[in-house]
Biopython code that builds the backbone (N, CA, C, O; Angstrom):
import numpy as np
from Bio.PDB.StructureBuilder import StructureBuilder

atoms = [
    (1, "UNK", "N", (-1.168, -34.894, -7.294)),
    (1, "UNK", "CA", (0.022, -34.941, -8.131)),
    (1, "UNK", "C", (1.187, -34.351, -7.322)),
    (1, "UNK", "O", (1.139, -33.229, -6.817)),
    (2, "UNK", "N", (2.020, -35.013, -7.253)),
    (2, "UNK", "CA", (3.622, -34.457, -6.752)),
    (2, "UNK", "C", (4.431, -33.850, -7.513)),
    (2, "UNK", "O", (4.688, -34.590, -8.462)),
    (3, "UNK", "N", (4.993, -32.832, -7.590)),
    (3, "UNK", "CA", (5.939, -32.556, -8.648)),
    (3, "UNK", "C", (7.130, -32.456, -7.840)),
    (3, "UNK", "O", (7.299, -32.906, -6.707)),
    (4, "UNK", "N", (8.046, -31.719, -8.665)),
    (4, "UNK", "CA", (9.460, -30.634, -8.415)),
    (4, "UNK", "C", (9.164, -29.045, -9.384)),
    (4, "UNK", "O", (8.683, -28.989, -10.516)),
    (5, "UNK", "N", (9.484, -28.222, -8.782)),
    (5, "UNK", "CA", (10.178, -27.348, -9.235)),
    (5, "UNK", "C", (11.631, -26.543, -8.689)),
    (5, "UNK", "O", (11.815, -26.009, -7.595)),
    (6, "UNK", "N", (12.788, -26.689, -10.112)),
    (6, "UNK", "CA", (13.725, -25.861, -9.865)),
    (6, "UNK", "C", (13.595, -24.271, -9.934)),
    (6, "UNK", "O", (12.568, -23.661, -10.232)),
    (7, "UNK", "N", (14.971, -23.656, -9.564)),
    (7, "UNK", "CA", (14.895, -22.257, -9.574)),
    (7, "UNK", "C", (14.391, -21.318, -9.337)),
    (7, "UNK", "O", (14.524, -20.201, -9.838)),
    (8, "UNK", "N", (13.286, -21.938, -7.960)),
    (8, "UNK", "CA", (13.020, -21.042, -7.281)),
    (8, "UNK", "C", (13.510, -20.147, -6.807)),
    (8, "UNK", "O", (14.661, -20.489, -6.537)),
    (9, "UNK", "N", (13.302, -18.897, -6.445)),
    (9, "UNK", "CA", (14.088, -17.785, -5.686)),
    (9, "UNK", "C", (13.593, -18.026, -4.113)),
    (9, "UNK", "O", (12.479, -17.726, -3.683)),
    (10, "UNK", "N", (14.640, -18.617, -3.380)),
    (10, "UNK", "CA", (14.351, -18.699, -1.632)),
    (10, "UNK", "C", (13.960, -17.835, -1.217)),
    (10, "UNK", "O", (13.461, -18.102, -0.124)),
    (11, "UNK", "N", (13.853, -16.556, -1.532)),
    (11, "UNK", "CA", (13.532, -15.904, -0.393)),
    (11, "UNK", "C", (11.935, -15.599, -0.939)),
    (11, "UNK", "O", (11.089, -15.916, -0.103)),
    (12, "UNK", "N", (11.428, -15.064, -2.142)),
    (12, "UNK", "CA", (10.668, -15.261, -2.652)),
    (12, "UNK", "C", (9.495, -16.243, -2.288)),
    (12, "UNK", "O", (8.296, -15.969, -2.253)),
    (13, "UNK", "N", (10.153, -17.544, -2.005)),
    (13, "UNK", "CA", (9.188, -18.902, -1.487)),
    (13, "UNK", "C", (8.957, -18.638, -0.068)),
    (13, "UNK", "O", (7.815, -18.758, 0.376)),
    (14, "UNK", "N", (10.213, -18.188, 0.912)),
    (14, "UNK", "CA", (9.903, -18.476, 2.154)),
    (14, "UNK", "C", (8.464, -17.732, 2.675)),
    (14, "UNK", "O", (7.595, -18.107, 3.461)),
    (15, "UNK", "N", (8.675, -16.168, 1.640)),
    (15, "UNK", "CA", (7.507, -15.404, 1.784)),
    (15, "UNK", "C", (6.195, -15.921, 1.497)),
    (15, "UNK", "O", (5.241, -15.837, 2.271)),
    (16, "UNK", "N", (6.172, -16.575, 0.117)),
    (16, "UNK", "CA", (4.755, -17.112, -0.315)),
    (16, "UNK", "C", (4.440, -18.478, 1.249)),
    (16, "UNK", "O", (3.312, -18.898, 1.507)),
    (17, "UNK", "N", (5.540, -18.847, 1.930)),
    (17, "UNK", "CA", (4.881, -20.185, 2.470)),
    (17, "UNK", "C", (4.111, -19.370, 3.546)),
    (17, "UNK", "O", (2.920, -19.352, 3.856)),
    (18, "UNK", "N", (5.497, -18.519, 4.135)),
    (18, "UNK", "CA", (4.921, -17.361, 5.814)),
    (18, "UNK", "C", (3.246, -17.117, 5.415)),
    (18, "UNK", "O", (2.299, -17.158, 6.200)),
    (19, "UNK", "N", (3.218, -16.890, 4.154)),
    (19, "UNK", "CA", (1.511, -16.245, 3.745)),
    (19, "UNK", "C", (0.578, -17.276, 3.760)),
    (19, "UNK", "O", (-0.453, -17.334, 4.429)),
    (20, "UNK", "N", (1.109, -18.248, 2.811)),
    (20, "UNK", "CA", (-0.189, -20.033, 3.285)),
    (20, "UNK", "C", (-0.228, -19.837, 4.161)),
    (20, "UNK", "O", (-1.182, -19.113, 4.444)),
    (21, "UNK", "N", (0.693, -20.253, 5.355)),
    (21, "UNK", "CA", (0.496, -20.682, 6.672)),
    (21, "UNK", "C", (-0.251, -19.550, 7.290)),
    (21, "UNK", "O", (-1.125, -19.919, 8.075)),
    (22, "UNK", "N", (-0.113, -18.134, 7.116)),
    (22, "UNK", "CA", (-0.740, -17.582, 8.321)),
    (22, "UNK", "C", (-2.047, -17.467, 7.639)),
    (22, "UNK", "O", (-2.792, -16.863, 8.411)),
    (23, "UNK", "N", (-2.598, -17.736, 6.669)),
    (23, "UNK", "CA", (-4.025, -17.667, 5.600)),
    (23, "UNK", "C", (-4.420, -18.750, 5.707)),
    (23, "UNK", "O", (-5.359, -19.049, 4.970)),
    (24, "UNK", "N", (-3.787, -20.001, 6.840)),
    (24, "UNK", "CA", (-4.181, -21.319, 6.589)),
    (24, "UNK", "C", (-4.526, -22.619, 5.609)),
    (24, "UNK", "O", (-5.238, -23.623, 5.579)),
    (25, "UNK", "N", (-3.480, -21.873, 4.790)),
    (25, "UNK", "CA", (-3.470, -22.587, 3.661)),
    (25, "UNK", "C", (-2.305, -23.898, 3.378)),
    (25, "UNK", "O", (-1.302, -23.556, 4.004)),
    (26, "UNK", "N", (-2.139, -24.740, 2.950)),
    (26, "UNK", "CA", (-1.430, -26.384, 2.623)),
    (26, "UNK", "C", (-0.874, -24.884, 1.315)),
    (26, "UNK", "O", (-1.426, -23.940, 0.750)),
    (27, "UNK", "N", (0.911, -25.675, 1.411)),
    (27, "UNK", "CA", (1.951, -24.529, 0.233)),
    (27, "UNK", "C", (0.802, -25.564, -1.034)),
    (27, "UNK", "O", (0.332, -24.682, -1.753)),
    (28, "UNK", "N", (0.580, -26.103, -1.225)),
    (28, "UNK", "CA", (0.020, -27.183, -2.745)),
    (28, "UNK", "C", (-1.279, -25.997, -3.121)),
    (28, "UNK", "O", (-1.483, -25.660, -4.287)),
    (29, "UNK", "N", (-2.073, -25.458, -1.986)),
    (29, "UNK", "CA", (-3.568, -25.052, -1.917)),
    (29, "UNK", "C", (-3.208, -23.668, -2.595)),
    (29, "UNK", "O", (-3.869, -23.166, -3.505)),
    (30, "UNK", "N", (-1.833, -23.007, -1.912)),
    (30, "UNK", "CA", (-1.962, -21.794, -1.932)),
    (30, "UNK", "C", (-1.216, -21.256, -3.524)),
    (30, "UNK", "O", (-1.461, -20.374, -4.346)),
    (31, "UNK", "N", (-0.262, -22.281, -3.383)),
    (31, "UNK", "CA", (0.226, -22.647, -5.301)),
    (31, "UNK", "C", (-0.605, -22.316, -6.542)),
    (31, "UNK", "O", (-0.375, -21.683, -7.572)),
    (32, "UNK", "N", (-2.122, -23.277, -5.842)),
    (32, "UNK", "CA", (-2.916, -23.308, -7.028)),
    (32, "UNK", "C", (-4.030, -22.600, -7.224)),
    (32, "UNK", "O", (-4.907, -22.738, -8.076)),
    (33, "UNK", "N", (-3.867, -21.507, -5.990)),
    (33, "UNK", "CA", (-4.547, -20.192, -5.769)),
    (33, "UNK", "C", (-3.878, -19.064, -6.795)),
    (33, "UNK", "O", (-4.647, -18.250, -7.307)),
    (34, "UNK", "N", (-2.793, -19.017, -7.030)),
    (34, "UNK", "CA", (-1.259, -18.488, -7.173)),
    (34, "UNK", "C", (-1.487, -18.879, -9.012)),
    (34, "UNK", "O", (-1.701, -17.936, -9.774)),
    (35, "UNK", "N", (-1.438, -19.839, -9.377)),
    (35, "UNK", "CA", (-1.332, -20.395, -10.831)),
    (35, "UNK", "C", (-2.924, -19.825, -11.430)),
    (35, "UNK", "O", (-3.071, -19.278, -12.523)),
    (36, "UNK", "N", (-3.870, -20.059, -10.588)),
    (36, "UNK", "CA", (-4.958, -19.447, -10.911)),
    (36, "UNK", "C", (-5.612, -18.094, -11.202)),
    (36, "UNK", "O", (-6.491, -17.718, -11.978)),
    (37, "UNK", "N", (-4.696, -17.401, -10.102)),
    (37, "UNK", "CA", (-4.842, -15.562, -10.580)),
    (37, "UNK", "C", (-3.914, -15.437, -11.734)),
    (37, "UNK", "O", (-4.347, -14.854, -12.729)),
    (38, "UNK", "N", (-2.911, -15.821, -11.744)),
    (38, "UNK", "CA", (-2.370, -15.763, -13.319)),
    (38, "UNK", "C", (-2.828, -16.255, -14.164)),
    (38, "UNK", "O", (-3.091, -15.559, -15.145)),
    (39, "UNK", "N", (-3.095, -17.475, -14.179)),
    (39, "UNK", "CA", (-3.781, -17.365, -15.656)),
    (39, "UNK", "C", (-5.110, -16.795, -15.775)),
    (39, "UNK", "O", (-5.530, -16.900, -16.927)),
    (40, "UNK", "N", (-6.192, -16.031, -14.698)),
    (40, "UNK", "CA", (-6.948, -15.382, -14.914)),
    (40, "UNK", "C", (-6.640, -14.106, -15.241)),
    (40, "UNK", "O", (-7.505, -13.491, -15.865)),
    (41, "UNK", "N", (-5.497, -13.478, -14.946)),
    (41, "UNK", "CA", (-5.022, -12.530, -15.341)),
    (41, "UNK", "C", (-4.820, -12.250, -16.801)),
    (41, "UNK", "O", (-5.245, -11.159, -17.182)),
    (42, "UNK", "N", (-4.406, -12.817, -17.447)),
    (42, "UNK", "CA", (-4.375, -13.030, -19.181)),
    (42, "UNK", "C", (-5.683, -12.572, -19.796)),
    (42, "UNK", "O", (-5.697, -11.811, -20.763)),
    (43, "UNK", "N", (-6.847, -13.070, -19.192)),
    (43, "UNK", "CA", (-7.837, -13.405, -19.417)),
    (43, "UNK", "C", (-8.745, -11.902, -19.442)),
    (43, "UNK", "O", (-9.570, -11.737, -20.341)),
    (44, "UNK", "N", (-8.569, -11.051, -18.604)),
    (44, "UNK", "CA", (-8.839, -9.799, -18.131)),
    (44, "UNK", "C", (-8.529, -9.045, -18.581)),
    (44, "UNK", "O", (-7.612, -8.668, -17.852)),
    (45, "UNK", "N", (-8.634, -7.796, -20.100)),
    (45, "UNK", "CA", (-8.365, -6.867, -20.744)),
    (45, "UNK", "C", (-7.520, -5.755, -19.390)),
    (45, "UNK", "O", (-8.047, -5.357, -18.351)),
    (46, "UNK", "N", (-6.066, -5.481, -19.893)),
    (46, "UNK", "CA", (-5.474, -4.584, -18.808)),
    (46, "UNK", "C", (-6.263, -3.393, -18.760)),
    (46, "UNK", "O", (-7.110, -3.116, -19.609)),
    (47, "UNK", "N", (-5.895, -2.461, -17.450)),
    (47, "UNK", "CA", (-6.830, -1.072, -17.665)),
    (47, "UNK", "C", (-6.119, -0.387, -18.356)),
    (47, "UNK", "O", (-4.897, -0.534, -18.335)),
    (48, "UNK", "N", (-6.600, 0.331, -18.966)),
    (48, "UNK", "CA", (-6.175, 1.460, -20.516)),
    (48, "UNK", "C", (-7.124, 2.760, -20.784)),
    (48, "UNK", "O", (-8.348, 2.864, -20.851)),
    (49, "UNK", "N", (-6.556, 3.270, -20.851)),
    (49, "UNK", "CA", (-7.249, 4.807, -21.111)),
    (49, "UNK", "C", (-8.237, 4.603, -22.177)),
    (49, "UNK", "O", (-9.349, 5.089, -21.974)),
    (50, "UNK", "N", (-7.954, 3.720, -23.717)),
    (50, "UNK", "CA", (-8.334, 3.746, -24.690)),
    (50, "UNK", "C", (-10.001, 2.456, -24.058)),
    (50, "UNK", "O", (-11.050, 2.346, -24.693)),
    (51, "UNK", "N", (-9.726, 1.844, -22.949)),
    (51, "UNK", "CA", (-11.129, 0.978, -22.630)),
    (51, "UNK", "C", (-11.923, 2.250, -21.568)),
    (51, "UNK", "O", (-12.782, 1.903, -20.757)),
    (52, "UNK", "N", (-11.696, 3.042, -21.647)),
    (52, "UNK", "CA", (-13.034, 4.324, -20.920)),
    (52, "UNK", "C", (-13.744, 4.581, -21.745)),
    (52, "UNK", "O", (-13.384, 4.658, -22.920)),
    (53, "UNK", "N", (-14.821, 4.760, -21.383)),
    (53, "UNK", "CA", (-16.127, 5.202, -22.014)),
    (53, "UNK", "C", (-16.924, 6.156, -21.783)),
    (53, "UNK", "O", (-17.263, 6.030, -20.606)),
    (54, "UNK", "N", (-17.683, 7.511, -22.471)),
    (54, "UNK", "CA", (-17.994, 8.582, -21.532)),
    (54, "UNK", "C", (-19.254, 7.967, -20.823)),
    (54, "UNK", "O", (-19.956, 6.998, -21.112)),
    (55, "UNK", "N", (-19.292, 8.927, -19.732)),
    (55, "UNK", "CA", (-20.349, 8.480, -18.803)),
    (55, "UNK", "C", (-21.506, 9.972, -18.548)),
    (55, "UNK", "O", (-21.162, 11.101, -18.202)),
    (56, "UNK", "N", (-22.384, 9.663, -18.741)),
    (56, "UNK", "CA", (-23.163, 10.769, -18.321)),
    (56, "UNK", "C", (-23.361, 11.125, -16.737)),
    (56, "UNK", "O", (-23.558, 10.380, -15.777)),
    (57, "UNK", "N", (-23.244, 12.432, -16.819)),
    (57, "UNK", "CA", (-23.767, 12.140, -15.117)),
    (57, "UNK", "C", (-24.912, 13.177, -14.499)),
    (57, "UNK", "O", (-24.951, 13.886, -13.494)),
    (58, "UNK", "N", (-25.732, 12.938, -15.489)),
    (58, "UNK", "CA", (-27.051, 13.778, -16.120)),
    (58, "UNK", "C", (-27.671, 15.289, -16.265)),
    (58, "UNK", "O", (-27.038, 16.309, -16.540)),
    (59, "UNK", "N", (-28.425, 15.222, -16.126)),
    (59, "UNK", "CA", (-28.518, 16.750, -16.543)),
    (59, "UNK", "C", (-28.496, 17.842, -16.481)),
    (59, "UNK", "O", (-29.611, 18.092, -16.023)),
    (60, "UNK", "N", (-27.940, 18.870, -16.634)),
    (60, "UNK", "CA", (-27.064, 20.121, -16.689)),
    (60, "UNK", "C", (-26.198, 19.752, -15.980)),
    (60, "UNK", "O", (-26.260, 19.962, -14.768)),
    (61, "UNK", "N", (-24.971, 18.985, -16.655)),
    (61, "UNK", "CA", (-23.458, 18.545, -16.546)),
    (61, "UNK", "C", (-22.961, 18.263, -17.561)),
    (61, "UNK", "O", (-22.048, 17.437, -17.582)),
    (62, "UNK", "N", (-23.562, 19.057, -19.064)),
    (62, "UNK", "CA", (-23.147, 18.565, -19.646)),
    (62, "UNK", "C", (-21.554, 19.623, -20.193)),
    (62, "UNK", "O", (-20.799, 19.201, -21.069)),
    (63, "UNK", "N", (-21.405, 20.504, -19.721)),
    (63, "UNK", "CA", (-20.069, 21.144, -19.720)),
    (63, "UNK", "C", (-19.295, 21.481, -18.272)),
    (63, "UNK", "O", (-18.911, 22.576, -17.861)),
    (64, "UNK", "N", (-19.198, 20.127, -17.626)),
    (64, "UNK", "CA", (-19.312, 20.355, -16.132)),
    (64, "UNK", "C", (-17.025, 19.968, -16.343)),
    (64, "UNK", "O", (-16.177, 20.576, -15.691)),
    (65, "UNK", "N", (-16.787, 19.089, -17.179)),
    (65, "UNK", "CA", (-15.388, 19.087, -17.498)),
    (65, "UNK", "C", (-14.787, 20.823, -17.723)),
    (65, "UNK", "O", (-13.717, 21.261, -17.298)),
    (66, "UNK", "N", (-15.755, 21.527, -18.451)),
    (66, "UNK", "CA", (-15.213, 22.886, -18.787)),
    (66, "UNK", "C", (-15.574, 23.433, -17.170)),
    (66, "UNK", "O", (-14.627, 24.188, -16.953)),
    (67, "UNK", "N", (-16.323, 23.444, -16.103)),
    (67, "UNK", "CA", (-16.121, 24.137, -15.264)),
    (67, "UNK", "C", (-15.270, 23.917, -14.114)),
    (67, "UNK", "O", (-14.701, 24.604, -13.266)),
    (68, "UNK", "N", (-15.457, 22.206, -14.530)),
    (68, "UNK", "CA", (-14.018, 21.708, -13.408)),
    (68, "UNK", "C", (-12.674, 22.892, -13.975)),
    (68, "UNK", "O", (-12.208, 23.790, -13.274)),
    (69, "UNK", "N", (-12.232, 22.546, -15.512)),
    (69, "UNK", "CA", (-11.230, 23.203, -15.768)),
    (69, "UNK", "C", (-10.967, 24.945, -15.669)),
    (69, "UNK", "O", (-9.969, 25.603, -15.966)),
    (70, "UNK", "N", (-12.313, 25.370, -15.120)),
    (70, "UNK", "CA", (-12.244, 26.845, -15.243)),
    (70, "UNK", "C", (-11.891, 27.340, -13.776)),
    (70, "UNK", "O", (-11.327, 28.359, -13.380)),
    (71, "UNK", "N", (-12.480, 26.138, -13.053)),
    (71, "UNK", "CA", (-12.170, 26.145, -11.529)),
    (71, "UNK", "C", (-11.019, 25.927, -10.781)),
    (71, "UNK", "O", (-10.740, 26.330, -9.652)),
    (72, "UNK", "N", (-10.292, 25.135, -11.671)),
    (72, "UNK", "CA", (-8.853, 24.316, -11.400)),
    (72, "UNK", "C", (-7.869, 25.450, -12.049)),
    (72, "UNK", "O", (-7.165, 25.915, -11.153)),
    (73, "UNK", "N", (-7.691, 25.837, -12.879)),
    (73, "UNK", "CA", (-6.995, 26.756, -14.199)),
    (73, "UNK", "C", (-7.187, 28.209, -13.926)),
    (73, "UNK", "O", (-6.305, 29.055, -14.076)),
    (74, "UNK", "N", (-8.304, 28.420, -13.547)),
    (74, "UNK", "CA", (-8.822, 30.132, -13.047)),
    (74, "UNK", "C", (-8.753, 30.626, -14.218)),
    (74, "UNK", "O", (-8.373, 31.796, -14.250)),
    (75, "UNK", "N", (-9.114, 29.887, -15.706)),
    (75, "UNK", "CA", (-9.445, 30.397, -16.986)),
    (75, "UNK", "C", (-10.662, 31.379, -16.445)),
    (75, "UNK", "O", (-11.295, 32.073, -17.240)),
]
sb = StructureBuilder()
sb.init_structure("model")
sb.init_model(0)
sb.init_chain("A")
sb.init_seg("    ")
for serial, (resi, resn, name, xyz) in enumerate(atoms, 1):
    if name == "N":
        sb.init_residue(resn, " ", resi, " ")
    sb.init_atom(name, np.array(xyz, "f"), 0.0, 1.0, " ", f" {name:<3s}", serial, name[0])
structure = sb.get_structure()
């Protein structure tokens, strides 16, 4: 498929082509490399404090946050 697109930003493009070419990539290949991390991006819950989960990191650690902080703080 051939298209057009307007309103590109030149300098913006000249960069994405300098990168095909030295990655050996056709500008069409590297486009649809380009259209593809974005819309996989959508797709991918952003990172967020509220997606952590506790983690164990087994046994006798389980007040190992209170000794980091007693160590760090000089509580």
């Amino acid at each position: 498929m051939q298209i057009s697109i307007k309103k590109v930003n030149e300098v913006v493009f000249r960069e994405f082509k300098t990168k095909a070419i030295k990655e050996g990539l056709k500008i069409g290949e590297a486009l649809n490399l380009a259209m593809g991390m974005f819309l996989e991006k959508e797709k991918k819950p952003g990172l967020s404090l509220l997606n952590l989960k506790p983690q164990s990191f087994g046994r006798g650690t389980e007040k190992l946050s209170q000794e980091i902080d007693r160590v760090l703080y000089q509580d």
